[in-house]
C-alpha positions as CSV (number, residue, x, y, z in Angstrom):
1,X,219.3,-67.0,345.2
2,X,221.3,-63.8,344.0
3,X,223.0,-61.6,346.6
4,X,223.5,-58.0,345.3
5,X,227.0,-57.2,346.6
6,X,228.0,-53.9,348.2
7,X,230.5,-52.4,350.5
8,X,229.0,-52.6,353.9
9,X,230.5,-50.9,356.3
10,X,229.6,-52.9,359.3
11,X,231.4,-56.0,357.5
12,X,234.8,-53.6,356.6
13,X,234.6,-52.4,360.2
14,X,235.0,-55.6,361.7
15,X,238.4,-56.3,360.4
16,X,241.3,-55.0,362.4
17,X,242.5,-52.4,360.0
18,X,239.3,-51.3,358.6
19,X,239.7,-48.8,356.0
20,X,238.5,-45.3,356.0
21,X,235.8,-44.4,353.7
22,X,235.7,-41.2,351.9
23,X,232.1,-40.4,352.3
24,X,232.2,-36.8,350.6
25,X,233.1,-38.9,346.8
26,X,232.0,-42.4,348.4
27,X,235.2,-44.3,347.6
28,X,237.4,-46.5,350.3
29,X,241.0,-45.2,350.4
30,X,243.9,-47.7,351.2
31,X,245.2,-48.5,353.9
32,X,248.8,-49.9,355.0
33,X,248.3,-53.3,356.1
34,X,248.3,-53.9,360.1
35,X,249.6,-57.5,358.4
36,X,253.2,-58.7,358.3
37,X,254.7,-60.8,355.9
38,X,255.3,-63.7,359.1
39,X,251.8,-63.5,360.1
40,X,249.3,-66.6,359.3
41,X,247.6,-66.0,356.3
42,X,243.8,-65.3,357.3
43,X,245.2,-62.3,359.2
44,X,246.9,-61.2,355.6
45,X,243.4,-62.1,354.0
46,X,241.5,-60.0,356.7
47,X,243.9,-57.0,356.4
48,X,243.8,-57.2,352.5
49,X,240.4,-56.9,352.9
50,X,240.4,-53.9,355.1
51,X,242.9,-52.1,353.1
52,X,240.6,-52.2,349.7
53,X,237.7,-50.5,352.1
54,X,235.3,-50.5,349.8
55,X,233.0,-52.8,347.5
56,X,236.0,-54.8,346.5
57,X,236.6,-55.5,350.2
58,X,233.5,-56.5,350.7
59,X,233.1,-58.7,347.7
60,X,236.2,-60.6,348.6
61,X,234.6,-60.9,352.3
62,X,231.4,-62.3,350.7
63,X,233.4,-64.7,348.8
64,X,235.4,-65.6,351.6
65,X,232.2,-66.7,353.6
66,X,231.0,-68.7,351.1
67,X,233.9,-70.6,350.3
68,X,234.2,-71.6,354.1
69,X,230.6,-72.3,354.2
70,X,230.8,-74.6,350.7
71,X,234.0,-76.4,352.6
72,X,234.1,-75.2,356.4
73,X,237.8,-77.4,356.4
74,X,239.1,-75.1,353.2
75,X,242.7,-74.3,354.4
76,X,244.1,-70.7,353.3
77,X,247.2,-69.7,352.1
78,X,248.8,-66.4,350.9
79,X,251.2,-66.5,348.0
80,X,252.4,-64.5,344.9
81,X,252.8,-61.3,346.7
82,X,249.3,-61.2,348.0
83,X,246.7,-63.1,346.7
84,X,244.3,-65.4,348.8
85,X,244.6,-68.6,347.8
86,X,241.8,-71.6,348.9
87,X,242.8,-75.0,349.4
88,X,241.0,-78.2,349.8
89,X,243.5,-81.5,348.5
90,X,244.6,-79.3,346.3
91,X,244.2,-75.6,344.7
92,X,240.3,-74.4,344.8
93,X,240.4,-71.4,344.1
94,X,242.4,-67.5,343.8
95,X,240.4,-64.4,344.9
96,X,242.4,-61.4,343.0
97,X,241.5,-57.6,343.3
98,X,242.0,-55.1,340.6
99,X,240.5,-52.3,340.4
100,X,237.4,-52.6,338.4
101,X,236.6,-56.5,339.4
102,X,237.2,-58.8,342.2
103,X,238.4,-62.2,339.9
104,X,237.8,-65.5,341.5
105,X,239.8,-68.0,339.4
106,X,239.2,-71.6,340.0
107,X,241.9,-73.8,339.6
108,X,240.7,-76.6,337.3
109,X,237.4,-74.6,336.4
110,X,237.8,-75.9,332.9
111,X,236.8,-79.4,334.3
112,X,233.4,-78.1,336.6
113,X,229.8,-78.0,335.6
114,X,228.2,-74.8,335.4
115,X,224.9,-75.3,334.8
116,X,224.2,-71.4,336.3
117,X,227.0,-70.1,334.4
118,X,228.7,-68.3,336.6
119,X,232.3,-68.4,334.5
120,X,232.9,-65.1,332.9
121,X,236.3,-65.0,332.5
122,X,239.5,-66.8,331.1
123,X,236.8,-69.0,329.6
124,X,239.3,-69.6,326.4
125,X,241.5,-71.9,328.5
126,X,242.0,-75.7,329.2
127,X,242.2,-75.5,332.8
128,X,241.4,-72.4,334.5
129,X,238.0,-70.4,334.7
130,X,237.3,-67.4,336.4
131,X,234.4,-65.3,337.7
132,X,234.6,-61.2,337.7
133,X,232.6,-59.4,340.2
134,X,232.1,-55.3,339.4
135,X,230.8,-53.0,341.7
136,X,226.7,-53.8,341.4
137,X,227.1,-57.4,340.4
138,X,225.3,-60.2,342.2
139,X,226.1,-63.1,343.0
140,X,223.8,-66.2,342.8
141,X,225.0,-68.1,345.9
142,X,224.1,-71.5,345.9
143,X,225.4,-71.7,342.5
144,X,228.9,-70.5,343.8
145,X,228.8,-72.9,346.6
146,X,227.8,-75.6,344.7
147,X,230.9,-74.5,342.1
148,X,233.3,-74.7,345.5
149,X,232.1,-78.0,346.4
150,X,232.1,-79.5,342.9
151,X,236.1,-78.6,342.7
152,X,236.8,-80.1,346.1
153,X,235.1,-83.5,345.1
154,X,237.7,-83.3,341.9
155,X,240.5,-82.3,344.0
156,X,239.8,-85.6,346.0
157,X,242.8,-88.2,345.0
């Protein structure tokens, strides 16, 4: 099942340094992080997420909870100068923010079935695959958790 995407402010509002929202032009503003460098890295992936405030935010959220629900032992890590990173016996998967798309790039994505064709990006590779989210896209669900769990099963030694 699709999930249309949006920036919901209950779900922004929950993380410590929720971001204000410019309601006059609609847009999320940033935010300096409440986040250290020192801190463990679901607090940097929860104040990365407030600071973007609005649909990317909530994308990366979304994707988030579905990752831990395809793999509820997923372990998270923070590197590169700030970009959630999933783990699983190896990488999973990146969630990257830009601003026009949220990019989820799956480590050996190259190597994964997918049948519902999620894979919109880096598609000319040999190892990598990604999936762009824009503002409006949805998601089909099942077929992204079924993508997580399929690259943990590879990741197995």
């Amino acid at each position: 099942m699709a999930a249309k995407i949006r920036c919901d402010r209950a779900v922004l509002a929950s993380f410590p340094a929720a971001a204000k929202i410019d309601r006059r032009r609609g847009e999320g503003t940033m935010k300096k992080s409440a986040a250290t460098p020192g801190d463990p890295p679901s607090k940097l992936i929860d104040a990365r997420i407030a600071e973007l405030g609005d649909w990317r935010g909530a994308t990366l959220a979304h994707v988030r909870a579905l990752i831990k629900r395809a793999e509820p032992a997923v372990v998270e890590e923070w590197k590169w100068r700030g970009v959630p990173v999933w783990y699983r016996d190896g990488m999973i998967c990146t969630g990257e923010s830009y601003k026009a798309a949220v990019k989820v790039t799956f480590a050996k994505g190259a190597a994964l079935a997918d049948p519902a064709g999620l894979f919109n990006a880096s598609l000319e590779g040999n190892t990598r695959r990604a999936i762009d989210l824009h503002e409006g896209d949805t998601l089909d669900e099942a077929a992204f958790v079924a993508l997580v769990r399929a690259a943990v099963v590879l990741n197995r030694p």
